[in-house]
Residue frames as a rotation matrix with the C-alpha (Angstrom) as fourth column:
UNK 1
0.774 -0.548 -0.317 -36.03
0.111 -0.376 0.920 95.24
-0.624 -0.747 -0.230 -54.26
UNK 2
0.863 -0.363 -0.351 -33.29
-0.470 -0.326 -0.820 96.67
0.183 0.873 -0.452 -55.72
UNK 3
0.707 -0.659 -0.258 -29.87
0.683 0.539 0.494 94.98
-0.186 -0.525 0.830 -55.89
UNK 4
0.562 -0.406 -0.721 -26.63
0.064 -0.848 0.527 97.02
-0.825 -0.342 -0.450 -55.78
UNK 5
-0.712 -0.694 0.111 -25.40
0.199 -0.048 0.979 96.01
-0.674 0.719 0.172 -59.37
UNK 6
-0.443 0.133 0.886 -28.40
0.887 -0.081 0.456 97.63
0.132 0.988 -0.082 -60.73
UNK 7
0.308 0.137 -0.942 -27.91
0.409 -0.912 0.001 100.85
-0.859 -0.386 -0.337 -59.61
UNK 8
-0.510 -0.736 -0.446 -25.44
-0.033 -0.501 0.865 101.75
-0.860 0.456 0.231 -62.43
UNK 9
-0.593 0.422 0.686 -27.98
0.805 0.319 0.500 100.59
-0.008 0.849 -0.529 -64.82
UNK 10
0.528 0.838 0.141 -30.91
0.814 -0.546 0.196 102.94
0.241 0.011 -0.970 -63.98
UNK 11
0.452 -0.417 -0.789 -28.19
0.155 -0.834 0.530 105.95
-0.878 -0.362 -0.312 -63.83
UNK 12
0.986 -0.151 0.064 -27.09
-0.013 -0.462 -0.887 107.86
0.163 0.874 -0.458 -66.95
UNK 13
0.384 -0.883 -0.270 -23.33
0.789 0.466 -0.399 106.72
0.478 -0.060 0.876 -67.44
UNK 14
-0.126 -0.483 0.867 -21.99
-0.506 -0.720 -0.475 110.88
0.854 -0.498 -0.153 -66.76
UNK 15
0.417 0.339 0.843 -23.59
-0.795 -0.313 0.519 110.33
0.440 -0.887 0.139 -63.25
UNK 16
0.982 -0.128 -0.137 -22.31
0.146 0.981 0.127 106.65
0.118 -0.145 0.982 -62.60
UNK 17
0.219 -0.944 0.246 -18.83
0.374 -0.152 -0.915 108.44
0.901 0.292 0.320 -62.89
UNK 18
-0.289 -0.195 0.937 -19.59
-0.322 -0.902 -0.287 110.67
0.902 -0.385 0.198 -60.53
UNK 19
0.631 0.738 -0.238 -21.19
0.102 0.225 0.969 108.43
0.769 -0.636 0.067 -57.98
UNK 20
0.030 -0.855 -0.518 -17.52
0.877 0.271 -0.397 107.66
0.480 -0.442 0.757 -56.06
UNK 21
-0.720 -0.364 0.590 -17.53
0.221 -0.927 -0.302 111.82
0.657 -0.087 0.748 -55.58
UNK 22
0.094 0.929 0.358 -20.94
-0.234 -0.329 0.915 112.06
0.968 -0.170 0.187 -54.72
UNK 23
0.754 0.165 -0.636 -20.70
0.484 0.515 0.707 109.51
0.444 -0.841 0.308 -51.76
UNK 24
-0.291 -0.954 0.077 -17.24
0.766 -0.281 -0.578 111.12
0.573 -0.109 0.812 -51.02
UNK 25
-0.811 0.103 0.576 -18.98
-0.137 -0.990 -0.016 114.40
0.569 -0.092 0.817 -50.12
UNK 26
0.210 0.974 0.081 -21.98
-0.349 -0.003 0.937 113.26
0.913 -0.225 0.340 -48.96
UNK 27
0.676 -0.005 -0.737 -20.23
0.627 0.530 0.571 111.40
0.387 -0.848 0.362 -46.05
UNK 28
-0.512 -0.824 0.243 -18.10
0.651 -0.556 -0.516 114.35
0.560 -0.106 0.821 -45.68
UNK 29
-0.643 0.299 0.705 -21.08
-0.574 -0.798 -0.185 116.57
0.507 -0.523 0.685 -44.80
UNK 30
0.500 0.857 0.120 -22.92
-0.160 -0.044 0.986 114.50
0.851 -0.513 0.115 -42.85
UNK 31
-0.099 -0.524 -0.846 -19.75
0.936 0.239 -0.258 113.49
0.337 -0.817 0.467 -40.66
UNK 32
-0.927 -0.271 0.258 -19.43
0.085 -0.824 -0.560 117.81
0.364 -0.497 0.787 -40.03
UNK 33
0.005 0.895 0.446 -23.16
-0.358 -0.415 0.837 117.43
0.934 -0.163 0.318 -39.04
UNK 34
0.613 0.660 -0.434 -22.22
0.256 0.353 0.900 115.51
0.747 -0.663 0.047 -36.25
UNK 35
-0.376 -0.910 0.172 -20.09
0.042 -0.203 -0.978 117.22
0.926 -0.361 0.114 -34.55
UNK 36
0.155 0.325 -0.933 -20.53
0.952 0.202 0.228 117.44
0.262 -0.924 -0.279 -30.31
UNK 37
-0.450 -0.273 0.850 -21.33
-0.239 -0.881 -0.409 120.95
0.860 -0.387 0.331 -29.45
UNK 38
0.782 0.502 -0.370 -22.72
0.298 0.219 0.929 119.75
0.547 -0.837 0.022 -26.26
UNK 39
0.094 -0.738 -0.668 -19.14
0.985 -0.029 0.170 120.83
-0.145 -0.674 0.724 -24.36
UNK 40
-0.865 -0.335 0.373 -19.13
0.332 -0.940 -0.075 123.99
0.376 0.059 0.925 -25.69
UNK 41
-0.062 0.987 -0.152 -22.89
0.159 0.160 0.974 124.55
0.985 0.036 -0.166 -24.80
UNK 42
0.711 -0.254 -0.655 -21.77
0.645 0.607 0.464 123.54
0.280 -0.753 0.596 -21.43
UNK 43
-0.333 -0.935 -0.120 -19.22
0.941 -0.337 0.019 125.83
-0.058 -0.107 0.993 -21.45
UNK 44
-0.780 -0.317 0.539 -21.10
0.410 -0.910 0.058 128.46
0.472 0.267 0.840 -22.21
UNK 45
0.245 0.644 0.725 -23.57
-0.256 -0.678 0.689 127.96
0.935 -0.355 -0.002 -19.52
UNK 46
0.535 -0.215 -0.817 -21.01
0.838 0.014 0.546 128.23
-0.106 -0.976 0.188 -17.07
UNK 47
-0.417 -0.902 0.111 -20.06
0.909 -0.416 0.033 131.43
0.016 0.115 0.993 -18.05
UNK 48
-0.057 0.755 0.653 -23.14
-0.069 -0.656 0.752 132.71
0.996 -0.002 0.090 -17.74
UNK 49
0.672 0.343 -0.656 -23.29
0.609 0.247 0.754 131.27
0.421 -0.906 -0.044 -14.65
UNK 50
-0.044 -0.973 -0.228 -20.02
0.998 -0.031 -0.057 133.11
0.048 -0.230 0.972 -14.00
UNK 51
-0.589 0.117 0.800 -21.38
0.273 -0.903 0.333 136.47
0.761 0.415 0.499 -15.37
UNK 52
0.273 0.958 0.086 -24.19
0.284 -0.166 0.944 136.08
0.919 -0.233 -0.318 -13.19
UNK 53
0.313 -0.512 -0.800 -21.83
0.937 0.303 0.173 135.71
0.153 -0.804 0.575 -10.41
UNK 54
-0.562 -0.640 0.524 -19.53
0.815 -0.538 0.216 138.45
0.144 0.548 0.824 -11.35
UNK 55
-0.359 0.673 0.646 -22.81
0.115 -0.655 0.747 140.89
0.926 0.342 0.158 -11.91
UNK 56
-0.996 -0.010 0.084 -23.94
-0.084 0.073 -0.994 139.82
0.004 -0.997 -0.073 -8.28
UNK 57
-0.375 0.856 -0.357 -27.41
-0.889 -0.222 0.400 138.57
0.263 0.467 0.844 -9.91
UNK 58
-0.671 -0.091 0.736 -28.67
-0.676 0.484 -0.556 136.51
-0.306 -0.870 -0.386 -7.35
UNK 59
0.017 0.484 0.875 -31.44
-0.332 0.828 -0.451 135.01
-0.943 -0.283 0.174 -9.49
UNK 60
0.710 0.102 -0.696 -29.93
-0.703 0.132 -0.698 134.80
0.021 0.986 0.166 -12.16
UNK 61
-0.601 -0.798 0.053 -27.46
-0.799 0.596 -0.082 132.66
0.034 -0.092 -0.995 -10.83
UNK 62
-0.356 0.427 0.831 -30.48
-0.451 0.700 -0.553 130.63
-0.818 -0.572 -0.057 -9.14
UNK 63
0.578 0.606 -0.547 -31.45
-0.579 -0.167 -0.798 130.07
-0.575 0.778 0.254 -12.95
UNK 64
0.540 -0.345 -0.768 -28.43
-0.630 0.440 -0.640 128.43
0.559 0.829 0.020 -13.51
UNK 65
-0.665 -0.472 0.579 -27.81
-0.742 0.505 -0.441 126.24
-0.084 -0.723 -0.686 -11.04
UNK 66
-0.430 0.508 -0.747 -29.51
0.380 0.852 0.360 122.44
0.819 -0.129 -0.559 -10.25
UNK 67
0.574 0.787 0.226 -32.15
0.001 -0.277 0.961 122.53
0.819 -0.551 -0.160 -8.04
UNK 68
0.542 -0.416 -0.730 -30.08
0.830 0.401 0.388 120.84
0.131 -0.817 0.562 -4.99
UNK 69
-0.380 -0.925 0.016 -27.54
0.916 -0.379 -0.128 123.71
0.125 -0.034 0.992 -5.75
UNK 70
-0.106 0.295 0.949 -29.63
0.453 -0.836 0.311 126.80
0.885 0.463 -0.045 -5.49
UNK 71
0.825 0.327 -0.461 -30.00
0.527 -0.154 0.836 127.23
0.202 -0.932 -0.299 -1.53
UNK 72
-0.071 -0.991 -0.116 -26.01
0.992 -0.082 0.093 128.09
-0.102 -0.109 0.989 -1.97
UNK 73
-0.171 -0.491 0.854 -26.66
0.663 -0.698 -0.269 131.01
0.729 0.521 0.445 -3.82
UNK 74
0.671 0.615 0.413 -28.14
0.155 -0.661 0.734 132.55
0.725 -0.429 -0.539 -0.28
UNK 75
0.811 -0.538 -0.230 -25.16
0.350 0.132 0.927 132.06
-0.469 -0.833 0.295 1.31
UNK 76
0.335 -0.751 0.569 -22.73
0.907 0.094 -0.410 133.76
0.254 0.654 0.713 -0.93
UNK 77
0.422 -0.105 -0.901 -20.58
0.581 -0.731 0.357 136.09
-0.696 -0.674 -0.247 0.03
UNK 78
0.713 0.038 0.700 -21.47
0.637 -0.454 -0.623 138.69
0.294 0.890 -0.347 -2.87
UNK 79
0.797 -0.573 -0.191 -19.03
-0.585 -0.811 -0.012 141.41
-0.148 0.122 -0.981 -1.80
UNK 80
0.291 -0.954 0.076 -16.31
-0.433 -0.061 0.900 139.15
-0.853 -0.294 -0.430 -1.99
UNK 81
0.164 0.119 0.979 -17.16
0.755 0.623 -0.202 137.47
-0.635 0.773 0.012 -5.33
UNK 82
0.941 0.317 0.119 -17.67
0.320 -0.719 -0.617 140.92
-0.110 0.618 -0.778 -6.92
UNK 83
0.639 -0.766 0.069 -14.12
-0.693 -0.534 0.484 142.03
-0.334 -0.358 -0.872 -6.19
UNK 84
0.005 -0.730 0.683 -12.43
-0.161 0.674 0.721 138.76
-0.987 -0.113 -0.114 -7.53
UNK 85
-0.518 -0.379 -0.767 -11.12
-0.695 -0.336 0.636 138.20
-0.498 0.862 -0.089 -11.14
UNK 86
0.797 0.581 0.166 -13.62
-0.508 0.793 -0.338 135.40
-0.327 0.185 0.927 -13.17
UNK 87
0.078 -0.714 0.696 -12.42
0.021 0.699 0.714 132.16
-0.997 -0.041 0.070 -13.75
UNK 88
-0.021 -0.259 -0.966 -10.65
-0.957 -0.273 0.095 131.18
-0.288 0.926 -0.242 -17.00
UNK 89
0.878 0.472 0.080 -12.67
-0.288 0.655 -0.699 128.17
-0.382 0.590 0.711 -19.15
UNK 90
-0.037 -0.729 -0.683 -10.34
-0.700 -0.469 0.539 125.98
-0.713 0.498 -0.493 -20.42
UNK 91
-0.712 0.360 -0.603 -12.11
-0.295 0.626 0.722 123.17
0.637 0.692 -0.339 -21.92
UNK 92
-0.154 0.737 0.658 -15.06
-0.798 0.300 -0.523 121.21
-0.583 -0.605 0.542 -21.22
UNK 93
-0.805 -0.075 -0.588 -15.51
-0.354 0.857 0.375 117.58
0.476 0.511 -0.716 -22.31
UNK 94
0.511 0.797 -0.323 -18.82
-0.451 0.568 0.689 114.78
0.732 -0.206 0.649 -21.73
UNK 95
-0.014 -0.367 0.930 -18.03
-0.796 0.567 0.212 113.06
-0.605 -0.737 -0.300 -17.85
UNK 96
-0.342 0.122 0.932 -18.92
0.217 0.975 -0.048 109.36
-0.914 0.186 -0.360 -20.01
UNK 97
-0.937 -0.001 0.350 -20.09
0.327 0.349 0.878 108.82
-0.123 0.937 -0.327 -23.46
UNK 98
-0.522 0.853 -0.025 -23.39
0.299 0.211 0.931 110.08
0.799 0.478 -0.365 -24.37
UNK 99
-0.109 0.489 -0.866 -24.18
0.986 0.164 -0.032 111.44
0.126 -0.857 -0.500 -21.16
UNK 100
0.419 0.554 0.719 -25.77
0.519 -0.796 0.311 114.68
0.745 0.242 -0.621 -20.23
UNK 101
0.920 -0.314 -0.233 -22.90
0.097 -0.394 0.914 115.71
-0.379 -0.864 -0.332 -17.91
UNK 102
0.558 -0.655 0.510 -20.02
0.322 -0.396 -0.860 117.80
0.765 0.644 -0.010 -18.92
UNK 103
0.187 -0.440 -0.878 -16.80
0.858 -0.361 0.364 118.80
-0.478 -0.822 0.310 -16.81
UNK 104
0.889 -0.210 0.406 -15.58
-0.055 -0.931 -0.362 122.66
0.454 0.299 -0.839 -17.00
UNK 105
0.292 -0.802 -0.520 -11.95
0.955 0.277 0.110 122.53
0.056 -0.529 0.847 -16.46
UNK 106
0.766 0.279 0.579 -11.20
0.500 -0.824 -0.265 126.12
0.403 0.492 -0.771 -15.28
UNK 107
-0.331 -0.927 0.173 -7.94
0.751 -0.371 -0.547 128.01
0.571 -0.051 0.819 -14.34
UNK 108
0.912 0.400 -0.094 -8.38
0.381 -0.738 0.557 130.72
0.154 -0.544 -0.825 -10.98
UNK 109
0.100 -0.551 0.829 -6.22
0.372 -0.752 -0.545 133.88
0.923 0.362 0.130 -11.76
UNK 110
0.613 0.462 0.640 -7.09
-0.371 -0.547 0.750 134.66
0.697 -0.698 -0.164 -7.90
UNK 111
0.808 -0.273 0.523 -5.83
-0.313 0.553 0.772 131.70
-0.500 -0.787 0.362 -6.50
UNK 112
-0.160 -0.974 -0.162 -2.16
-0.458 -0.072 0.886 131.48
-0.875 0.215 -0.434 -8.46
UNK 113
-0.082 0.100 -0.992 -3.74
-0.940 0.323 0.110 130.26
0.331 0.941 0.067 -11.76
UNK 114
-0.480 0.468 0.742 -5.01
-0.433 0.609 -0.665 127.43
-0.763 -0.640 -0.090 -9.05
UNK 115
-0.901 -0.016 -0.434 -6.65
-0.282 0.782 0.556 124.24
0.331 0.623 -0.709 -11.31
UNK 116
-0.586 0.667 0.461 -10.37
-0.612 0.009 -0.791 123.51
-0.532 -0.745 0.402 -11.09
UNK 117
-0.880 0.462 -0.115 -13.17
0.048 0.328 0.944 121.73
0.473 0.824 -0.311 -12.32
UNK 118
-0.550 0.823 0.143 -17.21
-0.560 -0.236 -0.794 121.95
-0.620 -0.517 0.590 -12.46
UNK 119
-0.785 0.522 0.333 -20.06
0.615 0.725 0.311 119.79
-0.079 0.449 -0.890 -13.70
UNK 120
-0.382 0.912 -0.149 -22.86
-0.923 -0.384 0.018 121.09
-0.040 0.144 0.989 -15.63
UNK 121
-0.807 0.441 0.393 -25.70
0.231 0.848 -0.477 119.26
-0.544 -0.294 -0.786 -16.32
UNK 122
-0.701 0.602 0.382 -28.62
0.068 -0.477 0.876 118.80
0.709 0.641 0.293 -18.09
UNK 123
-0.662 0.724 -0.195 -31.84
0.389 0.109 -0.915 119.53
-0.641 -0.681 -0.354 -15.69
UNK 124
0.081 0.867 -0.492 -35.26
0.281 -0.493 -0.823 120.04
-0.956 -0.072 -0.283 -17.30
UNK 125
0.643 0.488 0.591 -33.68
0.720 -0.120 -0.684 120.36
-0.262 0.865 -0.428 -20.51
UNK 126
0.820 -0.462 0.339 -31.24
-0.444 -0.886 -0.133 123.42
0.362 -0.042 -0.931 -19.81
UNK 127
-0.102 -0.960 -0.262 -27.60
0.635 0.140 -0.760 122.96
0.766 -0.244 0.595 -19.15
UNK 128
0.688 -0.196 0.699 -26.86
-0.692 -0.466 0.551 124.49
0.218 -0.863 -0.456 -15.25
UNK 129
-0.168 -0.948 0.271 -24.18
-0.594 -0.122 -0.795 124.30
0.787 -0.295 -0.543 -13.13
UNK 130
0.836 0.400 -0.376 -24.20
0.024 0.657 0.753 121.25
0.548 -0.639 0.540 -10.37
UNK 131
0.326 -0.630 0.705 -22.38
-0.814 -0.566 -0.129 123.08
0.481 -0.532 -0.697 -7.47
UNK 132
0.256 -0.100 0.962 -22.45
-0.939 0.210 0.272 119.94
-0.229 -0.973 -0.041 -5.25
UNK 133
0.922 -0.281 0.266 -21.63
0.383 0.760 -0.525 117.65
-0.054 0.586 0.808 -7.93
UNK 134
0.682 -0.669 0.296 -18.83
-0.159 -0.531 -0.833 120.22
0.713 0.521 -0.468 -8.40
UNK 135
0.579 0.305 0.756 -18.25
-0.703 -0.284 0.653 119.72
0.414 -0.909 0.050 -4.71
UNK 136
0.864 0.253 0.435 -17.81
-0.331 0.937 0.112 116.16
-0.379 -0.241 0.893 -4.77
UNK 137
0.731 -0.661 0.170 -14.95
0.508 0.360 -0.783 115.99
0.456 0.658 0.599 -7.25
UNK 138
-0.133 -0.982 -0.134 -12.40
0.092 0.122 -0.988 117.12
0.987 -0.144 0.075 -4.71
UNK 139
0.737 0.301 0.605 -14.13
-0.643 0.034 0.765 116.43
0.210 -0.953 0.218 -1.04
UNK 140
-0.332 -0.605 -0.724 -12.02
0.344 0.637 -0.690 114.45
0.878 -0.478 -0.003 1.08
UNK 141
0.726 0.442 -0.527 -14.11
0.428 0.308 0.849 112.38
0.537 -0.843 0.035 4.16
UNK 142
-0.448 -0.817 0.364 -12.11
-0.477 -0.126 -0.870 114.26
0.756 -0.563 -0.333 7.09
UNK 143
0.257 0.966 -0.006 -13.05
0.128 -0.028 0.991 112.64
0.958 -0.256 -0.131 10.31
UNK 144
-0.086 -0.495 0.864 -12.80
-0.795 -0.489 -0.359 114.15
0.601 -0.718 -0.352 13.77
UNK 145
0.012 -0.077 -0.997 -11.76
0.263 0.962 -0.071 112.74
0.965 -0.262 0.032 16.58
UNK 146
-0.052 0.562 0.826 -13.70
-0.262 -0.806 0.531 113.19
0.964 -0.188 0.189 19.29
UNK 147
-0.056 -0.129 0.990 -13.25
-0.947 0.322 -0.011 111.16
-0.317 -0.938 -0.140 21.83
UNK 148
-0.865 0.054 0.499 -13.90
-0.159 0.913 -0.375 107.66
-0.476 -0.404 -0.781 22.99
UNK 149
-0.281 0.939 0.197 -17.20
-0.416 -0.304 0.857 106.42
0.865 0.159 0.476 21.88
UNK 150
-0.918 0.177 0.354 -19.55
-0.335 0.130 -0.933 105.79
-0.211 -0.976 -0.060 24.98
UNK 151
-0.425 0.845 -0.324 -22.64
0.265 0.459 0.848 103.77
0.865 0.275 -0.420 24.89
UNK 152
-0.980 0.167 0.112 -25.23
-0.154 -0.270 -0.951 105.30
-0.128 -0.948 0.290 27.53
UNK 153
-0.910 0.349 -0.224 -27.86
0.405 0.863 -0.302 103.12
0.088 -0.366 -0.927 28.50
UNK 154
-0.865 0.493 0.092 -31.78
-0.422 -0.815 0.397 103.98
0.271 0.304 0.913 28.03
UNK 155
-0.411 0.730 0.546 -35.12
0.235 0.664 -0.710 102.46
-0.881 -0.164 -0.444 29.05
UNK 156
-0.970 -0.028 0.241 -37.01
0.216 0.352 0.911 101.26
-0.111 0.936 -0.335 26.08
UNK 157
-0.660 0.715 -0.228 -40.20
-0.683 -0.699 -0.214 102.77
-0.313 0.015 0.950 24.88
UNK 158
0.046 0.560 0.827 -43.08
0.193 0.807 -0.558 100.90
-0.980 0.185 -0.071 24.46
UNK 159
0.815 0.383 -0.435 -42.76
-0.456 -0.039 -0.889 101.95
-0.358 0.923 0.143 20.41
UNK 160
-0.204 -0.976 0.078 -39.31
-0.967 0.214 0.137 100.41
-0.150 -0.048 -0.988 20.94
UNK 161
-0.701 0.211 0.681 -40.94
-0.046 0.940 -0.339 97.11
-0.711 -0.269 -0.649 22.01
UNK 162
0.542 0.829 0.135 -43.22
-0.333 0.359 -0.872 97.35
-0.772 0.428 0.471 19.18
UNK 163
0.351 -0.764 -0.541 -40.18
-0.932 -0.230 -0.280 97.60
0.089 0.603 -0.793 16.58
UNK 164
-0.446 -0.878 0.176 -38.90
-0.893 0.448 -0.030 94.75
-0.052 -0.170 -0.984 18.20
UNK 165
-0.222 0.674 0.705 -42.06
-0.262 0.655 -0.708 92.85
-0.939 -0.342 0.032 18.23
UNK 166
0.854 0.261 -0.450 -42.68
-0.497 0.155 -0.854 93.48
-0.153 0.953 0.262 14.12
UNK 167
-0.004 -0.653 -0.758 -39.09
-0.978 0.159 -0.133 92.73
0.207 0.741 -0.639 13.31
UNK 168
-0.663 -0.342 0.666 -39.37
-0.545 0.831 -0.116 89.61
-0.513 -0.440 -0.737 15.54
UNK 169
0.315 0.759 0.569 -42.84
0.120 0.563 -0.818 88.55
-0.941 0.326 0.086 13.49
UNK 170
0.575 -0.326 -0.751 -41.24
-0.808 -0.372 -0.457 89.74
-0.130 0.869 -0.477 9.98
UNK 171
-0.447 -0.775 -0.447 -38.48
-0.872 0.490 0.022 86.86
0.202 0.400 -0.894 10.19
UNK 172
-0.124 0.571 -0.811 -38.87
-0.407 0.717 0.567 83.35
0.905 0.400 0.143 9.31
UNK 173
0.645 0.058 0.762 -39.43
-0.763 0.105 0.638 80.66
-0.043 -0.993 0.112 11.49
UNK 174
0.014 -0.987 0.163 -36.91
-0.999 -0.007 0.045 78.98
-0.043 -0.163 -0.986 12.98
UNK 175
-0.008 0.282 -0.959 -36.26
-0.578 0.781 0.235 75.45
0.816 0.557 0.157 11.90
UNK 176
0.452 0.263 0.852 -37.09
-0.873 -0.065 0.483 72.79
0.183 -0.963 0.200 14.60
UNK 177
-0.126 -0.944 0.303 -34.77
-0.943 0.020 -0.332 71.27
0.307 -0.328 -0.893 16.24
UNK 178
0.426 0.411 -0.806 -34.63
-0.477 0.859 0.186 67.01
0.769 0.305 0.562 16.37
UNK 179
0.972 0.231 -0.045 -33.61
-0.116 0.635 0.764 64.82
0.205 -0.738 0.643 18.35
C-alpha cells in the first residue's frame, strides 16, 4: 500500500510541482460536474406541460401529468385555456434534499401577475406535472354547515350481528374478577 509521502518519490520532480495545480483543477471540474439540473429539467417539463395546454393537446397533456392527475385533463375547459396568456416560470427548486419532487414557482399574467406554485415529479422515470399535489399546496378544509347532526335509528342486519360477533371473539379475554 502506498503511503502519502511516497507519492512525490515515484513522480518526476517538474510534476511534483505541479501536483497543488493539478488537484486545484481537478476538484474544480468535478465540483461543475455536479451541478443540480434536476430543477431546470423540472422546469422544463412544465412547460411542456404548459405548451400542451396552450396547443389544446389533450394527450399530450395526459403524457405529462401523474397518473392520479390525468382524469382532469377531461374536464378542462379547452376554449377557455386556449384564449388565456401562459404562465410565467420563475424558478423551480427540489421540495427536500435529494428528492424527486420539484416546486414550479410561476407568475399568472391573467390573474394580475397572481403568485403560484406546482409540483412535478418523478413517475416511471419522467418528470410530469402532479396537478393534485399542486392542489394541495393551497386547499383550505372549508366545512359546511349543515345543520344539526341527527342520529336515526336502524334495525341491525344479521351481517351487523356477525361484525359484532367477530369483533367480540377478536378481543382478549377479560381478566377474572376475585373476590
Amino acid at each position: 500500500m502506498l503511503r502519502r509521502a511516497q507519492l512525490p518519490a515515484l513522480l518526476p520532480a517538474p510534476l511534483t510541482a505541479l501536483l497543488p495545480a493539478l488537484l486545484t483543477a481537478l476538484l474544480t471540474v468535478l465540483s461543475a460536474c455536479s451541478r443540480d439540473d434536476g430543477p431546470d429539467e423540472a422546469a422544463r417539463a412544465f412547460s411542456a406541460f404548459q405548451a400542451a395546454l396552450q396547443q389544446r393537446d389533450a394527450d399530450g397533456c395526459r403524457e405529462l401529468l401523474t397518473r392520479e392527475s390525468r382524469p382532469v385533463v377531461d374536464e378542462l375547459p379547452w376554449d377557455a385555456i386556449g384564449g388565456r396568456a401562459p404562465l410565467e416560470v420563475l424558478g423551480a427548486e427540489r421540495a427536500r434534499d435529494g428528492a424527486q419532487e420539484y416546486y414550479i414557482d410561476v407568475r399568472d399574467p391573467n390573474e394580475a401577475d397572481a403568485p403560484g406554485r406546482y409540483v412535478v415529479v418523478r413517475e416511471y422515470g419522467r418528470l410530469v406535472v402532479d396537478l393534485v399535489a399542486s392542489a394541495g399546496l393551497t386547499a383550505h378544509a372549508v366545512e359546511a354547515s349543515s345543520g344539526e347532526e341527527t342520529f336515526t335509528p336502524t334495525t341491525l342486519t344479521p351481517a351487523d350481528f356477525d361484525r359484532i360477533r367477530a369483533y367480540e371473539l377478536s378481543q382478549p379475554p377479560s381478566k377474572p374478577r376475585g373476590n
